[in-house]
Z-matrix of the N, CA and C atoms (Angstrom, degrees):
N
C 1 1.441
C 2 1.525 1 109.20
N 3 1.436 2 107.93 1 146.43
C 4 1.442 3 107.81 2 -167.80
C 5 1.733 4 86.39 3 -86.54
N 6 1.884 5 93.24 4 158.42
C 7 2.021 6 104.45 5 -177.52
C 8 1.679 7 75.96 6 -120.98
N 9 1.803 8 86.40 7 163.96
C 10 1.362 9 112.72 8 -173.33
C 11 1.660 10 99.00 9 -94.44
N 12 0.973 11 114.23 10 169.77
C 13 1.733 12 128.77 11 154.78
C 14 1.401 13 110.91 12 -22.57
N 15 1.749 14 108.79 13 -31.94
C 16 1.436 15 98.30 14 -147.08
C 17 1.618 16 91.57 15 -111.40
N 18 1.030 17 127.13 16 -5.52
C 19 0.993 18 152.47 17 153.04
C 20 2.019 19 121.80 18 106.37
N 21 1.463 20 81.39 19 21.75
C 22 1.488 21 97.44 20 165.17
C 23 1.623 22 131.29 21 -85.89
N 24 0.992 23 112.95 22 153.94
C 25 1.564 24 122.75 23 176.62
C 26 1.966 25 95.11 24 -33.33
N 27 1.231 26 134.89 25 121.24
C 28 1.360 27 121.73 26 122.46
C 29 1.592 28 133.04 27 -39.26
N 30 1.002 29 94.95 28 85.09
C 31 1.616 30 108.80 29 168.95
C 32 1.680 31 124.60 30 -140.07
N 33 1.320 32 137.40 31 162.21
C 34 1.252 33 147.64 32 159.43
C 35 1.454 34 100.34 33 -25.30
N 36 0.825 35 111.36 34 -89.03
C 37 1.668 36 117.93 35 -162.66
C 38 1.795 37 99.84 36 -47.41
N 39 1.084 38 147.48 37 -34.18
C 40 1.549 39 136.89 38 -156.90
C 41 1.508 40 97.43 39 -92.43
N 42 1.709 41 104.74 40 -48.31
C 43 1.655 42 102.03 41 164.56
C 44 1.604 43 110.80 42 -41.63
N 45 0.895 44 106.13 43 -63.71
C 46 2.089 45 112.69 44 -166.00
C 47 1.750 46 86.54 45 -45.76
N 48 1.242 47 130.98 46 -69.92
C 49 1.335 48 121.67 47 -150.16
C 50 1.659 49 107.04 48 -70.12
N 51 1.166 50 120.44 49 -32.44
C 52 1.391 51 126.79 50 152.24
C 53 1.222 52 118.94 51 -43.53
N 54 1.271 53 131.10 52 -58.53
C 55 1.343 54 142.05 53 167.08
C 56 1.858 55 118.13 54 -50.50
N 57 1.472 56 106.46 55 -57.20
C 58 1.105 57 126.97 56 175.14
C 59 1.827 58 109.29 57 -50.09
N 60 1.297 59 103.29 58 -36.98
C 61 1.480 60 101.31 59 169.51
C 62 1.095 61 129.27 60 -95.65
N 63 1.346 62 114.17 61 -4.99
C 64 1.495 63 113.71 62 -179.60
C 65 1.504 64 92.28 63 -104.42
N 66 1.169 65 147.28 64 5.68
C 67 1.534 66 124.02 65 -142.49
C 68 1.452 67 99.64 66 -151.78
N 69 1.675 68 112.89 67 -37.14
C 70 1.382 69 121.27 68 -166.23
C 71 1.584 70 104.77 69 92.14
N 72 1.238 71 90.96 70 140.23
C 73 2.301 72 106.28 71 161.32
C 74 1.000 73 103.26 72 -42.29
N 75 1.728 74 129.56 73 -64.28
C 76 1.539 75 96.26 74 -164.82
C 77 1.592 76 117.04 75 -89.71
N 78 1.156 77 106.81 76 55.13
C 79 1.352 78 87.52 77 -170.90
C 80 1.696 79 104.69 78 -98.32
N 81 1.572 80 119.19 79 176.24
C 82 1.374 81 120.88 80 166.97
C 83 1.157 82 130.45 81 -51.74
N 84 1.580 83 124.86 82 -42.88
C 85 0.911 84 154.57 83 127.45
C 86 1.721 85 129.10 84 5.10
N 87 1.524 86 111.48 85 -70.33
C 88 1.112 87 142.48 86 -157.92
C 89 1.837 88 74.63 87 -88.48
N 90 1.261 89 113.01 88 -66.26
C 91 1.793 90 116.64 89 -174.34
C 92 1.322 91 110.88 90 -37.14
N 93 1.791 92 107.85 91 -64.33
C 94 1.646 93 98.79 92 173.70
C 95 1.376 94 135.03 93 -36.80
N 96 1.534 95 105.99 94 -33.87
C 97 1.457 96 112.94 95 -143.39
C 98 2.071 97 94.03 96 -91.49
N 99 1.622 98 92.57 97 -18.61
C 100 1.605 99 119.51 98 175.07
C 101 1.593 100 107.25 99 -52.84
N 102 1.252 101 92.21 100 -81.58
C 103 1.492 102 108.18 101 179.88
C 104 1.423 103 109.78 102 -49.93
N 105 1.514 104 130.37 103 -59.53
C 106 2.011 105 111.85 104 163.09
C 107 1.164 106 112.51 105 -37.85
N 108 1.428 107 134.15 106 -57.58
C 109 1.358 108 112.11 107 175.98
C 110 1.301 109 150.03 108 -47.73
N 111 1.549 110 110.69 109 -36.85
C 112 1.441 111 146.00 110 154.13
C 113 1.589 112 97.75 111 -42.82
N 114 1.294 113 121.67 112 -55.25
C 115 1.416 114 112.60 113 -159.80
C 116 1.336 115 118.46 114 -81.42
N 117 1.539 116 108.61 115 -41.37
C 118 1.788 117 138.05 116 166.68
C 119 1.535 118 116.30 117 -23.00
N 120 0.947 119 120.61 118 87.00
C 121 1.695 120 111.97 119 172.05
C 122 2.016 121 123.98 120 -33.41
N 123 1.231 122 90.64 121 -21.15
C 124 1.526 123 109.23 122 178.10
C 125 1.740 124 110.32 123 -109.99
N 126 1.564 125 126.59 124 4.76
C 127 1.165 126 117.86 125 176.54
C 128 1.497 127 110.09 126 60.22
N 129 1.948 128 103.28 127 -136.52
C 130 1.429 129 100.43 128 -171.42
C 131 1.372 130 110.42 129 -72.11
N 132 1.305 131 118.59 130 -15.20
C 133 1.834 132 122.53 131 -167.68
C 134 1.612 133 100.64 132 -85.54
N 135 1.510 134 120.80 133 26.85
C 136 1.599 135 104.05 134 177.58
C 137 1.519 136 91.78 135 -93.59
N 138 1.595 137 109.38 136 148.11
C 139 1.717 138 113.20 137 166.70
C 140 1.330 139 119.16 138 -92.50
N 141 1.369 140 94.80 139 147.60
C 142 1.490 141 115.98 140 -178.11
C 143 1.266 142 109.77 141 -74.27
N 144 1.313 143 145.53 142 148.31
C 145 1.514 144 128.58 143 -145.14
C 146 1.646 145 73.80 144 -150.99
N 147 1.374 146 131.83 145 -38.29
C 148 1.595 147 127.92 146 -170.38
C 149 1.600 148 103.62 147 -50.63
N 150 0.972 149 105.42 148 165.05
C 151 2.059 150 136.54 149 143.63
C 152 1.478 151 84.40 150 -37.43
N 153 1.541 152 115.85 151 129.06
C 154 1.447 153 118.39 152 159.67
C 155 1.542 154 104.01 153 -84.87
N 156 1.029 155 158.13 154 -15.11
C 157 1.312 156 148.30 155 126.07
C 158 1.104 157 146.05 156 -38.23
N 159 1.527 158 99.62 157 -51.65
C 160 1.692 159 90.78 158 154.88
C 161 1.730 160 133.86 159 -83.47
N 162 1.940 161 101.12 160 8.68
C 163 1.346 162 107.47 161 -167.20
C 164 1.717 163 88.43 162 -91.96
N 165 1.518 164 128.82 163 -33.13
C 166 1.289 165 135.79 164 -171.81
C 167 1.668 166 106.47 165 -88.25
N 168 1.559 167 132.16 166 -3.69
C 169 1.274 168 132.07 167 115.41
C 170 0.674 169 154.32 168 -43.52
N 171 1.398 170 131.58 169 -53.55
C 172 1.582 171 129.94 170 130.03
C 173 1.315 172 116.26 171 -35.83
N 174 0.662 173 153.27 172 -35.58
C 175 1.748 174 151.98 173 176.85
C 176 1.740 175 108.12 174 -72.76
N 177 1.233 176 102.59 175 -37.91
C 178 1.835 177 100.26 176 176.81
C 179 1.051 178 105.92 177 -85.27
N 180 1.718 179 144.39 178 -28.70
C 181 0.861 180 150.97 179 144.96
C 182 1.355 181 118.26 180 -2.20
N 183 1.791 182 93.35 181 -78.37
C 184 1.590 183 118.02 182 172.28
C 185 1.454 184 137.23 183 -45.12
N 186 1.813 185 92.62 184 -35.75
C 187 1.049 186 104.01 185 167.84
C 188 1.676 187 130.43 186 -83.27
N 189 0.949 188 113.50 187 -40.62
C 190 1.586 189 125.16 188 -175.43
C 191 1.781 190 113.52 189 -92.23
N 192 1.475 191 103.97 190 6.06
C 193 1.711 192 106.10 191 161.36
C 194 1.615 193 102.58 192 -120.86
N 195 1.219 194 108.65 193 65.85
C 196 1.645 195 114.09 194 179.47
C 197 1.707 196 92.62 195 -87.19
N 198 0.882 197 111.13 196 168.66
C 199 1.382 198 138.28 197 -164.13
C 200 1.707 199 98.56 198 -121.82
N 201 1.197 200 123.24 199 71.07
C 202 2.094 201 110.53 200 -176.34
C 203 1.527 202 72.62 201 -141.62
């Protein structure tokens, strides 16, 4: 399994708490990363297979083109 920067498992769930702290619960962000999990046959333990850079781009993305 690929590890992140931080030296955790790449998976759903480590993104979300990464996200979750940089971004806040409600964020878009935190939602996306919701709904992959929901869908994931493996939940938070599915791996992230992206660029961890460009996967935490897309996520700021998400976050900072909110629609309020």
């Amino acid at each position: 399994m690929k590890t992140m920067s931080t030296g955790q498992p790449s998976t759903l769930g480590n993104h979300r708490k990464i996200a979750a702290s940089l971004f806040g619960e409600d964020s878009k962000a935190v939602a996306f990363l919701d709904s992959k999990i929901k869908e994931s046959p493996n939940g938070e333990n599915e791996e992230v297979l992206s660029d961890e850079g460009q996967f935490v781009n897309l996520l700021a993305k998400l976050h900072f083109n909110r629609d309020e």
